[in-house]
Structure formats: structure tokens, C-alpha cells
N, C-alpha and C positions, 0 to 999 in steps of 0.2 A: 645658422642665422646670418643672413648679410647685415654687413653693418652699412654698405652702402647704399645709396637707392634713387634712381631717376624718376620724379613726377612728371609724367605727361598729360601736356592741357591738349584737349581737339577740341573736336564743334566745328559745325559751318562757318564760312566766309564771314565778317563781318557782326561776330557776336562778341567782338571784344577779347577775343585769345592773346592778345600782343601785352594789353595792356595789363592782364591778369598776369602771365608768366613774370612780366618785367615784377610785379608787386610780390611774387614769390621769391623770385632771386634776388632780390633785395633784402628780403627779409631772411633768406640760408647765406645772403650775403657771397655767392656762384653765381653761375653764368649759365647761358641760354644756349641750346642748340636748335635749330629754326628746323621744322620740317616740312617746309614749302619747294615743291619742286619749282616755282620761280623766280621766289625770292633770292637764290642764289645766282643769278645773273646778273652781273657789274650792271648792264645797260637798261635794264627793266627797272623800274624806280616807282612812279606815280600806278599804276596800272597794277601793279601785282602789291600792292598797302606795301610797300616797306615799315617797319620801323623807322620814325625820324631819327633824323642825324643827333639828336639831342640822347634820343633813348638808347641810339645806338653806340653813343659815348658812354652814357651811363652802365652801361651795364655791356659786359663780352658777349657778342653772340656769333657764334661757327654757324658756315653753313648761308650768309648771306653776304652777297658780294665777292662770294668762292671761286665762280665759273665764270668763263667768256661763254657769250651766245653761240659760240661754234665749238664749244665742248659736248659732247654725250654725258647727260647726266641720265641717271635710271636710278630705281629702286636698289640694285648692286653696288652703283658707286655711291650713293646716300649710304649705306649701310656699314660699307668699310670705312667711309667719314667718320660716319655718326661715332663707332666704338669709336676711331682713335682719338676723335675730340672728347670722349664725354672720360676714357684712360687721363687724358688732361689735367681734368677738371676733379677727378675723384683724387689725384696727388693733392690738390693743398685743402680739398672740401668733400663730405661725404655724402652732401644732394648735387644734384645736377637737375637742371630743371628742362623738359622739349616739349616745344610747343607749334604746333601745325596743323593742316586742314590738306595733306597728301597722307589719306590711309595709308597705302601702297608702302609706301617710305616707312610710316612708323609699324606697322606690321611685318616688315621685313628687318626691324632695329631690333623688336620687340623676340622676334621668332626665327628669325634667320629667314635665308631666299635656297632655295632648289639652283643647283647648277645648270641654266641654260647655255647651250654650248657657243661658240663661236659665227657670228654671222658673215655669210659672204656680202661684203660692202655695195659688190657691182647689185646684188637682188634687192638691196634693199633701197638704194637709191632708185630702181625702177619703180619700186613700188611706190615710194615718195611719189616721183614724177605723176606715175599713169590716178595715183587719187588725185591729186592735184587735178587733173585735166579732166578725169572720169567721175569724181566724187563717190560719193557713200552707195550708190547702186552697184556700182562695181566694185566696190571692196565686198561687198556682201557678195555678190557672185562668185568669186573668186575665192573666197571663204568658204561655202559651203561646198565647189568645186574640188579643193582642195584638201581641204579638213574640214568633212563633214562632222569630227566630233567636237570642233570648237564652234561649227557653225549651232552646234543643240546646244550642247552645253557654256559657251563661251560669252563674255561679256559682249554682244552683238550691239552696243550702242555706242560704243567708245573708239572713234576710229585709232587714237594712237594702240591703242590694246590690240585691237583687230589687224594694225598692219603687223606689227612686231607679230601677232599669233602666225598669219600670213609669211613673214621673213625665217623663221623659226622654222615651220613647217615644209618650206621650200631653200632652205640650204642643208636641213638636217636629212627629210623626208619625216618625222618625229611631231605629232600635235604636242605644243607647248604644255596641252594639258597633262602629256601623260609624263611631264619635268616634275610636275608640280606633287613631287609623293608627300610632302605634307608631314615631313619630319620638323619638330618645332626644335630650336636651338634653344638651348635653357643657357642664359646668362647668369654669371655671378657678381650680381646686383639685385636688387631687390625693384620692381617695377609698381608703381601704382599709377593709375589712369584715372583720369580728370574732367569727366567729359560736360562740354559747357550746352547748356539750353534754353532757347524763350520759346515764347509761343510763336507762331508762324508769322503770322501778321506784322508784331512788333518787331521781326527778325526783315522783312520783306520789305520795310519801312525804312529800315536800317539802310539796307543793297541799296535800294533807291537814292536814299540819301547821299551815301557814298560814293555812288556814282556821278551825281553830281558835284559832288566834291571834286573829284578828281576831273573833270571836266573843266571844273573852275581853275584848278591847279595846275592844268596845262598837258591833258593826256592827250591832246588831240596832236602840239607839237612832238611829244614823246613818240607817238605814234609815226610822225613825217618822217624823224629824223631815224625812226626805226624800219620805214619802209620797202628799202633794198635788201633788207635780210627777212623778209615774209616768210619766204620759203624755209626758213630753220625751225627745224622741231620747238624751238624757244620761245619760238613767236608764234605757236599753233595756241595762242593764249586767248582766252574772253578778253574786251579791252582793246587789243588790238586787233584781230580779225576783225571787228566788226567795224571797225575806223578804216580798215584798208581797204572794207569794201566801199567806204565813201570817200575816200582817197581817188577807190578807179573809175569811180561814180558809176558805184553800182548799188546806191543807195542814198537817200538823202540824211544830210545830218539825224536829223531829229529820229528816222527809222534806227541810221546806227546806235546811236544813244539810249533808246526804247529797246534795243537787243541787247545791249548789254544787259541791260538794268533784267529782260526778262533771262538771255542765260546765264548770267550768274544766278537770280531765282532758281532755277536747274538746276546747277553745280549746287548750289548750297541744300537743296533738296534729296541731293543722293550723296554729299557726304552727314547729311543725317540720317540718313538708311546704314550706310555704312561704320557710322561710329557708334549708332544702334547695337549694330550685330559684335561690333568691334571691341566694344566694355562691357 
């Protein structure tokens, strides 16, 4: 029987996960570990919902404001985080509360990750470069050219996914898939999942809202002053791609604005497919 045990909150974007966890660790009287792949960026602030500086005084949370925009963060390095913050947390307390809307990260907390090998630097920065300039036709060529078995089987809609599958496959020669053997690591804690839901509408109502929000709250200069680092995996964010494109005026305010609001609707649409399958 573990006497210890991590509660984890998911759910889409914008259903209120922040608010919820803070009200549990409050009440086990612990701390929070964030499982957002970009919340943990110092320079990211308005655009990825931080927790305010108020909630963030209240209450300890790992895991946000960890990383510089030029660090490599993955579902590997969240995971070696994750235990040794949450080893932390179970010394003076036996809950620990995580709360996030990056499956990826708490499925890899939860289960452990498959050892993907070592990448060569020079491939993968080509590969950066050439979508950059080629975009998503050419990542899928070059995918299915390449590893056709990630091209059937493989997450084909997610360009970060698809290059890293791409990087993998061409430093190793090895489809990432066949990493993936799907040994689950059993932790000695006890895990329960929390997963949060409204109905679509009220949830879509929400994104909306909130993007407005942060539009009033100044995403737009977050966005200027974030500019020159576009090109960092950091910044391949909703929020600000679509600000940059009207930064190089390759779109008018109000279109970038109307894109966010509709890809986050997306993003929050497949991580409820995913946290579906996921509890």
C-alpha cells in the first residue's frame, strides 16, 4: 500500500486547472508541480496563462520559470524534473498535487519514457531551418520518404512530433516508433487523475474570452519584445506565431487575434481527445 500519492488535474486549455490545483494544495497544505511545456520559460508570461505572481507566492510551484527560452526542454527532461521535485515534496508532505494540459510530459511522469538515442545537432538544426522555409508539405515528404512507418502510423499533424520523428530517424536510421516498446514504469506512489470537463461551447467561450484577456494585458508587446527569438522551439507557441505573423505583416491584427482564439479551439480539442484516452 503506498502511503504517498500525487493527484493529477488535466483538461483543456482554459477550464480552470490553475485555479483548481492551487485550491487542493491548499487544502494538503503542498505544493504544485506545473505540467506545461511553457509555462516553464522565464520570458513567456501573458500568452502561455501563467499563474499570477500572487498564486505564485502562495503556494510553491516547480517547474514554472525553470528554463531559459534556449534551453531544450522535452517530455525526458520534465520527467527527471518532475520525480525529483515531487522526492521534495513527499519529505515534509505525503500528497503532492500536478497540474497541466501537456499529456506528453504527464504520461511520461506517470509511465516512464522509452530511451531515445542521442541526436546529431548539425540534422536537426537543418531540419528546423528547411520547415522553416518549406513548411508542413515538406515535412510530410520527407516523412514518408524517410520513415514510412511513422509516416502511417505516426502523429502526422503535429510538426514538433514529426520533425523530432524525422531527427530520430535520420541520425539513428531507427523509426522513433520502433523506441517506443511501451514498457510502463510503475512508481512507488500512488497516482490518481483528475480530469477536468464542460461542455464545448462554454469551454470555447472561455478561449475566447481569454484571449482577449491577454490581448488587453499586453500580449501583443510580449510578443515584440519576444520577436528576435521566433525561431526557438519556445516560441513554436499559439499566441505568439500568430502575432509574429503580423509583426512581418503577413496578416492583419484582427486575422492574428481570430487565430489564436481559433488554434487554441484546436489545441484544446485534442487535448480532450487525449486526456479522454489518458484517464
Amino acid at each position: 500500500m503506498h502511503n504517498k500519492s500525487c493527484i493529477i488535474i488535466t483538461g483543456p486549455t482554459a477550464i480552470g486547472k490553475t485555479d483548481y490545483a492551487i485550491e487542493l494544495a491548499e487544502k494538503y497544505n503542498t505544493q504544485i508541480i506545473s505540467a506545461d511545456s511553457r509555462q516553464c520559460y522565464k520570458k513567456l508570461n501573458i500568452g502561455v496563462a501563467k499563474p499570477s505572481p500572487h498564486q505564485l507566492k502562495k503556494i510553491h510551484h516547480y517547474f514554472i520559470n525553470s528554463h531559459s527560452i534556449h534551453d531544450e526542454v522535452n517530455a525526458k527532461v520534465f520527467e527527471q524534473y518532475a520525480l525529483d521535485a515531487i522526492k521534495k515534496i513527499f519529505e515534509t508532505n505525503d500528497v503532492a498535487v500536478m497540474v497541466g494540459g501537456t499529456g506528453l510530459y504527464i504520461k511520461a511522469f506517470c509511465e516512464g519514457l522509452d530511451d531515445v538515442p542521442l541526436i546529431n545537432e548539425n540534422i536537426r538544426n537543418e531540419i528546423n531551418e528547411a520547415y522553416r522555409k518549406n513548411g508542413m508539405d515538406w515535412l510530410q515528404n520527407e516523412i514518408q520518404k524517410n520513415d514510412p512507418v511513422y509516416f502511417f502510423a505516426g502523429e502526422m499533424k503535429n510538426p514538433q512530433r514529426m520533425m523530432r520523428a524525422l531527427e530520430v530517424k535520420l541520425s539513428t536510421g531507427i523509426s522513433i516508433l520502433d523506441f517506443h516498446v511501451g514498457k510502463k514504469m510503475k512508481r512507488d506512489f500512488e497516482i490518481k487523475k483528475i480530469n477536468l470537463e464542460i461542455n464545448r461551447d462554454e469551454l470555447y467561450k472561455r478561449i475566447n474570452n481569454r484571449v482577449d484577456n491577454m490581448m488587453n494585458a499586453g500580449l501583443l508587446k510580449e510578443a515584440e519584445n519576444l520577436f528576435a527569438y521566433r525561431s526557438l522551439n519556445a516560441l513554436q507557441t499559439v499566441g505568439y506565431k500568430e502575432l509574429f505573423d503580423f509583426i512581418e505583416g503577413k496578416k492583419s491584427f484582427e486575422q492574428a487575434v481570430d487565430d489564436i482564439k481559433k488554434n487554441t479551439r484546436h489545441f484544446a480539442k485534442r487535448q480532450i481527445t487525449w486526456f479522454k484516452k489518458f484517464t
